[in-house]
KELUM-368223 format. One line per field, with one value per residue (C-alpha): residue number from 0; residue in one letter; y, x, z. Coordinates in pm, 1 decimal. Layout:
residues N
n	NUM / ...
res	a / ...
v	Y / ...
u	X / ...
w	Z / ...
//
This chain:
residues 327
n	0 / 1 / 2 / 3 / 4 / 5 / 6 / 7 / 8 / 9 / 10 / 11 / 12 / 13 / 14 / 15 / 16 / 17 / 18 / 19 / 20 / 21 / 22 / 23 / 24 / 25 / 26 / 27 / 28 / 29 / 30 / 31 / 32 / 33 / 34 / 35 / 36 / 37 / 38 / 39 / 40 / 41 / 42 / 43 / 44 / 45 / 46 / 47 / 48 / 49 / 50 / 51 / 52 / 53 / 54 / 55 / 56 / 57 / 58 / 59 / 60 / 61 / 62 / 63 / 64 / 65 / 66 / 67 / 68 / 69 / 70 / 71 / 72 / 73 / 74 / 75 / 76 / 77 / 78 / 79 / 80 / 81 / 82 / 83 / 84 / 85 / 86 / 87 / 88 / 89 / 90 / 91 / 92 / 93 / 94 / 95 / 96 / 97 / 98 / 99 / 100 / 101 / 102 / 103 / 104 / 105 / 106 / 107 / 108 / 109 / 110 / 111 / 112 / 113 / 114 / 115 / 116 / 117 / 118 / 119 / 120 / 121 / 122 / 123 / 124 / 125 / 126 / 127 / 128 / 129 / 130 / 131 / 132 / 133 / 134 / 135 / 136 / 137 / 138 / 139 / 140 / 141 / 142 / 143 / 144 / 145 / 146 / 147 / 148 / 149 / 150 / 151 / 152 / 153 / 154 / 155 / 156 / 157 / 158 / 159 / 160 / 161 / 162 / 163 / 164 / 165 / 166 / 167 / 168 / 169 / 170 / 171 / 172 / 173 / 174 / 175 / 176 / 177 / 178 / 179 / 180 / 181 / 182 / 183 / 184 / 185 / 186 / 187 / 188 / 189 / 190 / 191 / 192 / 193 / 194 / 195 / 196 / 197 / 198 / 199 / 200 / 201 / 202 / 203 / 204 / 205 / 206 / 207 / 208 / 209 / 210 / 211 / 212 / 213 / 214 / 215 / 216 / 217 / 218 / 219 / 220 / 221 / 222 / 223 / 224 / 225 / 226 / 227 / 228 / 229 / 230 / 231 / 232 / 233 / 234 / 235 / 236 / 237 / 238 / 239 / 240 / 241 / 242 / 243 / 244 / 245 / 246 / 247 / 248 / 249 / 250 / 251 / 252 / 253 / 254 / 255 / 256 / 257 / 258 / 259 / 260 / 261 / 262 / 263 / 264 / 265 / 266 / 267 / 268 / 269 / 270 / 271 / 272 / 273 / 274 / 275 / 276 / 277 / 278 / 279 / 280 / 281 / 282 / 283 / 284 / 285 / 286 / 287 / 288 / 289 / 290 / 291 / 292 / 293 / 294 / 295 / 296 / 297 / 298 / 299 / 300 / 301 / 302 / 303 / 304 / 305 / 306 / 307 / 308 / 309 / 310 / 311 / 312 / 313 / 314 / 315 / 316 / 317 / 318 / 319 / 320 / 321 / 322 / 323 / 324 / 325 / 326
res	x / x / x / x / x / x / x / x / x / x / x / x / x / x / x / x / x / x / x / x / x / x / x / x / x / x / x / x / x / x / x / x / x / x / x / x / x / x / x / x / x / x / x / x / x / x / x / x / x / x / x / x / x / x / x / x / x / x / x / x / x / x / x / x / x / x / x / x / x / x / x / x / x / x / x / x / x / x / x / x / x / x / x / x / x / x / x / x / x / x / x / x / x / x / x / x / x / x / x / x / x / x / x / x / x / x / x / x / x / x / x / x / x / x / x / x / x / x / x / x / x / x / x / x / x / x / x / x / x / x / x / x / x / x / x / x / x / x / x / x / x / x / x / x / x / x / x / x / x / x / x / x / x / x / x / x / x / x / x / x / x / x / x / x / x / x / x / x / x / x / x / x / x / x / x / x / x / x / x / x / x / x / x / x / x / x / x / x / x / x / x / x / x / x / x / x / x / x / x / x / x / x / x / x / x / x / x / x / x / x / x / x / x / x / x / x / x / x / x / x / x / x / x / x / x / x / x / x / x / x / x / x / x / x / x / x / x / x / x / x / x / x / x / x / x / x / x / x / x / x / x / x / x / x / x / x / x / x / x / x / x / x / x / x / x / x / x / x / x / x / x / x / x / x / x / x / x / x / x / x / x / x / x / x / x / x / x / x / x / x / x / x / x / x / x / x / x / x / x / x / x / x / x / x / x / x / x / x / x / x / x / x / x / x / x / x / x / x / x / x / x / x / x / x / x / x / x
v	16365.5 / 16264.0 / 15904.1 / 15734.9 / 15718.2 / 15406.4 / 15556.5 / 15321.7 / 15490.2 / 15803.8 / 15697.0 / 15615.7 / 15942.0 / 16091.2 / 15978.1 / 15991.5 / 16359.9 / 16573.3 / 16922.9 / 17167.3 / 17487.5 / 17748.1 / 17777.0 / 18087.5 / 18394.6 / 18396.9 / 18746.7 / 18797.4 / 19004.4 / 19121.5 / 19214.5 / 19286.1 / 19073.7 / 19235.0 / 19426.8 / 19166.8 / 19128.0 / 18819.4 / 18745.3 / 18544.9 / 18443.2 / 18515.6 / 18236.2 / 18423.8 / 18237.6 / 18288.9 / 18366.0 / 18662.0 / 18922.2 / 19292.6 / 19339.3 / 19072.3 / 18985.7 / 18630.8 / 18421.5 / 18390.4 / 18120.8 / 18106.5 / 17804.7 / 17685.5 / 17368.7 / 17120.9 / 17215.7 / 17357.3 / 17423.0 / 17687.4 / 17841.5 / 17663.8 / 17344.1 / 17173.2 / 17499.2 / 17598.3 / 17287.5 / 17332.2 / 17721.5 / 17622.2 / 17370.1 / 17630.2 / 17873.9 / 17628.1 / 17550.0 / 17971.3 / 18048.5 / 18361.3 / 18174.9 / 18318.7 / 18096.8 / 18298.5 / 18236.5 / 18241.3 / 18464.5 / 18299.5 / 18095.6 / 18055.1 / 18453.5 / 18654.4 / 18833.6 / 18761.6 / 18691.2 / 18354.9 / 18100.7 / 17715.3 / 17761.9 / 17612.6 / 17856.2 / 17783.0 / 18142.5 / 18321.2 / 18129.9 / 18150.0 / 18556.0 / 18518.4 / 18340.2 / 18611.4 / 18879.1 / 18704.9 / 18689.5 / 19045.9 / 19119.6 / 18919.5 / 19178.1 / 19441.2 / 19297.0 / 19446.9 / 19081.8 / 18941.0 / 18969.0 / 19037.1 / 18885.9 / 18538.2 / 18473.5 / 18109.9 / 17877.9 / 17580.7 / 17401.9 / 17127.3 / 16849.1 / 17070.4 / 17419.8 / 17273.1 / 17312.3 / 17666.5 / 17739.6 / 17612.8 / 17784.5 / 18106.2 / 18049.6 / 17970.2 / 18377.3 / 18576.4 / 18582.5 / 18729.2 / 18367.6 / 18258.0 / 17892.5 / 17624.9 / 17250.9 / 17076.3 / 16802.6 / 16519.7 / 16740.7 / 16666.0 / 16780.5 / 16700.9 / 16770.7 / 16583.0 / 16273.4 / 16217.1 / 16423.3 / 16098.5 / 15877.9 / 16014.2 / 16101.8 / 15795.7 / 15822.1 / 16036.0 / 15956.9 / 16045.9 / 16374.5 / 16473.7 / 16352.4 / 16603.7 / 16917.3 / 16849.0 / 16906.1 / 17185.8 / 17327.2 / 17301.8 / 17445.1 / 17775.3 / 17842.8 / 17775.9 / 18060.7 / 18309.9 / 18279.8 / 18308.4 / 18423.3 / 18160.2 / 17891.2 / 17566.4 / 17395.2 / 17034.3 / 16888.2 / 16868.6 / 16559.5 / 16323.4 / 15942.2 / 15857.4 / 16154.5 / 16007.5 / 16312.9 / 16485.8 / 16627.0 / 16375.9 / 16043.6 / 15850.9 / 16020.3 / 16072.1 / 16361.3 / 16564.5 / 16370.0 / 16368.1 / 16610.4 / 16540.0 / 16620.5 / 16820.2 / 16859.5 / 17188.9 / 17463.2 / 17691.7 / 17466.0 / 17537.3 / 17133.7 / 17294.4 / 17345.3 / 17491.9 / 17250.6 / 17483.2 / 17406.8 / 17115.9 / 17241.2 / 17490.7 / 17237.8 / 16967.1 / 17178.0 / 17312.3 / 17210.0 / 17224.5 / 17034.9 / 17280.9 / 17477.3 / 17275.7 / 17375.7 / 17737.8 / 17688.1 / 17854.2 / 17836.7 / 17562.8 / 17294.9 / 16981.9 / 16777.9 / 16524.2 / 16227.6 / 15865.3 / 15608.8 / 15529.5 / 15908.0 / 16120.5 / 16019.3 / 15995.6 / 15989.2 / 16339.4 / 16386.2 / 16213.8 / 16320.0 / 16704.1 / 16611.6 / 16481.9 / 16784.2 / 17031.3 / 17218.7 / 17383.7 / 17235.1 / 16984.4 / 16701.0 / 16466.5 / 16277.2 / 15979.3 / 15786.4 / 15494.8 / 15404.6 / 15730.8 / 15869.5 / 16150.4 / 16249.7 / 16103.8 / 16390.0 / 16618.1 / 16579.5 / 16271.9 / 16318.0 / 16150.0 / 16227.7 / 16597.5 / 16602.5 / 16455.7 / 16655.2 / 16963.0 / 16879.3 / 16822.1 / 17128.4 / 17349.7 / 17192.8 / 17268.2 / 17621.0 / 17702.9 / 17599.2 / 17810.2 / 18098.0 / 18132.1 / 18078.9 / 18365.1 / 18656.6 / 18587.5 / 18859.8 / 18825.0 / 18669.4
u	7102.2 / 7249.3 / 7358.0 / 7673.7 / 7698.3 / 7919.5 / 8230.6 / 8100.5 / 7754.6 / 7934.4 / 8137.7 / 7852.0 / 7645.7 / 7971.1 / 7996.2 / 7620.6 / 7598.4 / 7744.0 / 7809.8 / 7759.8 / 7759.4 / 7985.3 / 8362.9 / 8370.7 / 8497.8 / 8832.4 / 8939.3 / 9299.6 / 9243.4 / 9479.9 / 9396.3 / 9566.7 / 9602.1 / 9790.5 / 9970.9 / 10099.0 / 9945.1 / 9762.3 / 9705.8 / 9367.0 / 9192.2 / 8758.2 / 8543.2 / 8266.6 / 7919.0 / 7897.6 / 7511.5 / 7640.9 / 7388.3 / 7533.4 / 7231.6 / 7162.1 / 7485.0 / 7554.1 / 7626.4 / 8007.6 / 8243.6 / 8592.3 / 8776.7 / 9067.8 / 9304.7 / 9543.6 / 9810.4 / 10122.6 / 9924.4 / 9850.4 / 9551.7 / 9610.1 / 9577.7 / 9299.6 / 9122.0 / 9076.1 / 8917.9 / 8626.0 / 8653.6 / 8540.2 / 8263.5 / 8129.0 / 8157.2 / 7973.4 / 7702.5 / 7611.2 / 7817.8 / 8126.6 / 8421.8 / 8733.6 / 9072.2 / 9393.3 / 9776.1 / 9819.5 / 10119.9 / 10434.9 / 10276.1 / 10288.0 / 10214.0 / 10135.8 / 10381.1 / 10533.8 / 10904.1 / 10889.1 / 10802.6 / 10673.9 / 10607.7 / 10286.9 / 10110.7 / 9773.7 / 9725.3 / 9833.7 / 9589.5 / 9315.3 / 9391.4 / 9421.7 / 9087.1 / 8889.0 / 9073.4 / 8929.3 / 8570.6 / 8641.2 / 8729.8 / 8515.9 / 8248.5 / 8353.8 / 8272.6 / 8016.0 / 7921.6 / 7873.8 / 7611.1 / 7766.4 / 7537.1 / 7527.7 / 7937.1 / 8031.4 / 8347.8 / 8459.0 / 8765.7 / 8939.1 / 9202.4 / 9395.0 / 9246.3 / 8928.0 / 9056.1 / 9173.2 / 8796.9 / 8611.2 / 8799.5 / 8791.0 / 8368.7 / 8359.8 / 8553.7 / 8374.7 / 7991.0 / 8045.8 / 8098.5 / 7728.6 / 7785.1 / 8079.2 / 8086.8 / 8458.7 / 8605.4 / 8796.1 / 8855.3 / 9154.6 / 9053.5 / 9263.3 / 9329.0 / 9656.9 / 9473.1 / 9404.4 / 9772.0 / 9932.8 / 9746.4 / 9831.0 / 10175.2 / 10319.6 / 10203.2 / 10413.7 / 10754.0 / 10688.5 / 10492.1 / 10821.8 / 11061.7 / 10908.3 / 10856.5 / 11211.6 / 11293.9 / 11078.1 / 11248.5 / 11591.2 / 11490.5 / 11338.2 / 11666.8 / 11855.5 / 11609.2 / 11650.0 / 12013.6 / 12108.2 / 11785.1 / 11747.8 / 11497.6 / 11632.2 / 11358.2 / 11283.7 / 11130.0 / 10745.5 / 10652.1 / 10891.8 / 10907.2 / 11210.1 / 11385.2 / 11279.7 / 11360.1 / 11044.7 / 10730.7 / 10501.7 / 10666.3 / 10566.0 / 10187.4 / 10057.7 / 9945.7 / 10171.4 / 10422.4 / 10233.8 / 10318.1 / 9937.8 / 9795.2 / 9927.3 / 10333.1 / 10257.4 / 10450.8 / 10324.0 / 10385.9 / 10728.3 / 10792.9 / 10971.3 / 10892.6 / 11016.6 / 11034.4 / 11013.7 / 10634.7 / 10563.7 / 10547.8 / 10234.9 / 10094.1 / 10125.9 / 9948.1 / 9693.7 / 9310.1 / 9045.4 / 8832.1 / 8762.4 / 8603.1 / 8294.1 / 8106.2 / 8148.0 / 8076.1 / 7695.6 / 7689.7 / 7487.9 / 7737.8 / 7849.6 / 8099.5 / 8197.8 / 8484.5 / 8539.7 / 8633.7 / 8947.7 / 9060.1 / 9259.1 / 9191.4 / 8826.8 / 8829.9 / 8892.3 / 8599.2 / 8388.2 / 8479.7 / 8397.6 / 8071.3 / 7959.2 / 8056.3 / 7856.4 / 7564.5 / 7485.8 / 7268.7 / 7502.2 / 7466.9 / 7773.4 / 7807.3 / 8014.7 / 8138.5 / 8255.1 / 8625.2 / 8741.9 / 9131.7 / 9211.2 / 9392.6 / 9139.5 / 8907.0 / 9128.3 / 9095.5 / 8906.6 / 8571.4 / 8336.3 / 8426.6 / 8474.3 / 8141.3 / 7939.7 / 8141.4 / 8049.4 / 7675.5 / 7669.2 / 7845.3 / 7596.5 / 7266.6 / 7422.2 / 7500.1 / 7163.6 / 6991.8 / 7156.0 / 7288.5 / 7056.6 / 7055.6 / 7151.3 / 6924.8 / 6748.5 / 6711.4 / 6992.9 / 6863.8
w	11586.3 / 11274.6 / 11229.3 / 11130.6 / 10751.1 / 10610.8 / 10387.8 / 10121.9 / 10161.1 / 10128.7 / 9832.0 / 9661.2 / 9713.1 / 9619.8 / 9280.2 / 9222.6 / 9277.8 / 8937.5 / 9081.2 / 8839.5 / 9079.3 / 8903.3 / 9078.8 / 9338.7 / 9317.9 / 9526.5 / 9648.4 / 9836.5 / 10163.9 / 10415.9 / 10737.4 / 11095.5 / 11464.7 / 11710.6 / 11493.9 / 11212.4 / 10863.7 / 10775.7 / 10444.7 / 10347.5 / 10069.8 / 10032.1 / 9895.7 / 9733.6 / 9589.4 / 9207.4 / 9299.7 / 9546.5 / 9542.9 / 9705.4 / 9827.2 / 10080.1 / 10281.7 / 10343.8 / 10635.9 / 10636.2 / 10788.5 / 10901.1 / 10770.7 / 10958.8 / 10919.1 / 11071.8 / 11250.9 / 11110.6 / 10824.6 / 10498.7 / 10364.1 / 10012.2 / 10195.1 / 10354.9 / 10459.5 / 10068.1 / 9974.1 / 10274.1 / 10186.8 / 9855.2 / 9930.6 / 10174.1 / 9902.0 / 9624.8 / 9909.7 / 9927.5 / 10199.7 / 10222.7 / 10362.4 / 10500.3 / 10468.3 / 10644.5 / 10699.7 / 11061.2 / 11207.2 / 11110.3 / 10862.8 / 10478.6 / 10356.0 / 10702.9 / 10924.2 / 11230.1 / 11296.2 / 11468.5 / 11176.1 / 11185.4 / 11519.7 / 11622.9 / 11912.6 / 11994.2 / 12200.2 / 11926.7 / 11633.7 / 11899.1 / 11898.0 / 11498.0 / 11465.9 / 11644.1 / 11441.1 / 11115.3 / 11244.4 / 11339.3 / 10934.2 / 10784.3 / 10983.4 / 10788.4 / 10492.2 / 10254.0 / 10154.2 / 10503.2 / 10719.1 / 11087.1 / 11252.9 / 11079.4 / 11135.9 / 11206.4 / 11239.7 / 11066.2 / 11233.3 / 11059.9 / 11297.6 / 11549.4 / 11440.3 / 11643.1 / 11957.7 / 11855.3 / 11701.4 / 12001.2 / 12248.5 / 12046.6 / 12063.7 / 12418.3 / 12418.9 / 12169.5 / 12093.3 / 11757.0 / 11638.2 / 11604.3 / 11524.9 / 11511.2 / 11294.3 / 11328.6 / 11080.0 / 11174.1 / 11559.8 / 11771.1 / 12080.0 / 12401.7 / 12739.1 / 12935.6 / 12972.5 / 12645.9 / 12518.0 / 12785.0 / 12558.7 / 12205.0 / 12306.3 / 12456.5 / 12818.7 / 13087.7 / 12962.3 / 12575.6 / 12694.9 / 12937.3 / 12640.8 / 12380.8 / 12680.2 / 12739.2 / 12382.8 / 12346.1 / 12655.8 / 12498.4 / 12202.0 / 12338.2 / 12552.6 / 12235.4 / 12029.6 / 12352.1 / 12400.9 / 11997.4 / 11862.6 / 11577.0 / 11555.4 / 11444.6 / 11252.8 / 11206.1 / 10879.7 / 10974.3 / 10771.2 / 10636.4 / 10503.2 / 10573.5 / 10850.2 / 11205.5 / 11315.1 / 11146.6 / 11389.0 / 11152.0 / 11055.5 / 10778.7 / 10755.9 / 10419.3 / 10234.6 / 10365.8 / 10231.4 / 9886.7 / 9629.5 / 9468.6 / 9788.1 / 10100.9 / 10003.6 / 9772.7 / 9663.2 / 9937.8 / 10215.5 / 10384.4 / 10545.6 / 10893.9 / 11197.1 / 11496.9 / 11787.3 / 12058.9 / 12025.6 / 12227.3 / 12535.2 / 12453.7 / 12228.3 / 12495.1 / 12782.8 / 12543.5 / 12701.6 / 12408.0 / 12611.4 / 12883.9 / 12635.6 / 12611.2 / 12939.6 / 12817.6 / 12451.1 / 12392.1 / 11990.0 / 11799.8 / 11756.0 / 11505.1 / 11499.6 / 11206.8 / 11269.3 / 11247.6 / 11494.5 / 11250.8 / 11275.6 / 11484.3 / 11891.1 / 11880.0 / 12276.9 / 12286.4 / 12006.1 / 12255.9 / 12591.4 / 12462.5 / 12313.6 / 12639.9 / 12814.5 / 12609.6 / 12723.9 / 12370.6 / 12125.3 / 11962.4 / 11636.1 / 11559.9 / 11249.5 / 11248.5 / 10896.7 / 10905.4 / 10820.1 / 10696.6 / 10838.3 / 10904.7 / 10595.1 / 10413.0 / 10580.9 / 10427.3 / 10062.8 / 9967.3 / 9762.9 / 9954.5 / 10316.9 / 10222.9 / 10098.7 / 10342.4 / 10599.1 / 10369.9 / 10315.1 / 10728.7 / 10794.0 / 10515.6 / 10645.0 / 11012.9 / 10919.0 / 10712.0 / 11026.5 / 11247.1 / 11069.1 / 10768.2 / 10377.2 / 10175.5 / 10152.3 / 10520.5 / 10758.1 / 11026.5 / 11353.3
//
């Protein structure tokens, strides 16, 4: 099991380390899920070699969330550590189709997940057999329970996880009353959108509008960090309901791939982290750092790379290096 490394530890291994792996190749891709377009971008290894397919990851994000985001900066330390990784726009998100938009639907990225692993199959450069997931915050919940579904996901590593299930929604939400609040929103917004046909967004992050999904976070809110140009800060409201009843937990007795999980006891609901861990079955590792945020899991140096160098050494174990034989 691996052991809880100190963010200061990290830090310093951090700023130790000079990377001087050559920047990947990054090819735009479109490909279909239930009949919409989704529009991706392909890490490739500067070292790729046509002739020996690669084990190849799908990298997916926080909620409400674009490819350019959080998803390309693991995409590309995947990518720099020898793997193929696939980053995607979800339907209704940033590039891809679909007519609903901002609207947060964990059935329908669940569905989108498995028709990336189903691409990324098709792919000259991947081995099929050596296919794995990398979920980042909410997209965990939407990775795992896409694994539990479909065996052509070999093996699954989450960052900074928010995993829930109603108890632990009660807690993050503000017990029974905040939960019923927010589905009673929800509600009133999806009668609005079926009796007119128009969403009416809400800004998704915001420092100063308390009516925003995500008040007063950071990078979201930081034009350096997660508020970029191809970030549209809306969303639709309507989602809390689906969100709120959403189980990622009750994926773990069914989950058979290798799995590792990396997080901090100063991030996102760590119960959740925990009370899945103990349910698994699988073969399972968990790495824990010490004082690290969430956001900081999103873009900071050190935590990305020791999430990145746990999440290589996870994958090399159980999917291969580049140029192995599939198993």
């Amino acid at each position: 099991m691996f052991k809880a490394l100190t963010f200061a530890a990290a830090t310093a291994v951090a700023l130790a380390v000079s990377n001087t792996v050559a920047a990947p190749r990054v090819e735009r891709v479109t490909f279909s899920s239930h009949g919409e377009q989704l529009v991706g971008e392909l890490y490739l290894p500067e070292d790729l070699d046509a002739a020996k397919p690669r084990p190849a990851l799908v990298v997916t994000g926080a909620w409400m969330t674009v490819k350019e985001q959080m998803p390309a900066r693991y995409a590309r330390e995947m990518a720099d550590r020898g793997f193929v990784a696939l980053t995607f726009d979800f339907r209704g998100w940033g590039e891809s189709g679909g007519i609903r938009r901002q609207y947060e639907d964990p059935k329908a990225k669940i569905a989108d997940i498995e028709a990336a692993v189903a691409y990324l199959a098709t792919r000259p450069e991947t081995d099929q057999d050596r296919i794995g997931g990398l979920g980042i915050c909410a997209s965990s919940g939407y990775m795992v329970t896409a694994a539990a579904e479909n065996a052509a996901i070999k093996s699954v590593a989450l960052v900074a996880p928010w995993l829930q299930d109603a108890e632990v929604v009660e807690q993050a939400y503000g017990g029974r009353h905040g939960v019923a609040r927010l589905e009673a929103a929800s509600d009133a917004a999806e009668a609005a959108y079926r009796r007119t046909g128009k969403q009416a967004f809400l800004p998704a992050a915001s420092l100063s509008d308390k009516r925003a999904i995500m008040f007063k976070v950071p990078y979201y809110t930081e034009p350096d960090r997660g508020m970029i140009p191809a970030w549209r800060n809306e969303a639709d409201p309507a989602f809390w309901r689906g969100w709120l009843t959403f189980d990622a937990i009750q994926a773990a007795t069914r989950l058979h791939q290798p799995f590792l999980m990396v997080h901090s006891e100063a991030a996102a609901i760590p119960q959740g982290t925990h009370k899945f861990y103990a349910r698994l079955t699988s073969s399972r590792q968990e790495l824990w750092l010490d004082n690290v945020t969430q956001f900081d899991f999103y873009d900071r140096a050190a935590p990305v790379k020791a999430a990145s160098d746990a999440a290589a050494a996870h994958f090399r174990a159980t999917l291969g290096s580049a140029g192995e034989a599939g198993q």
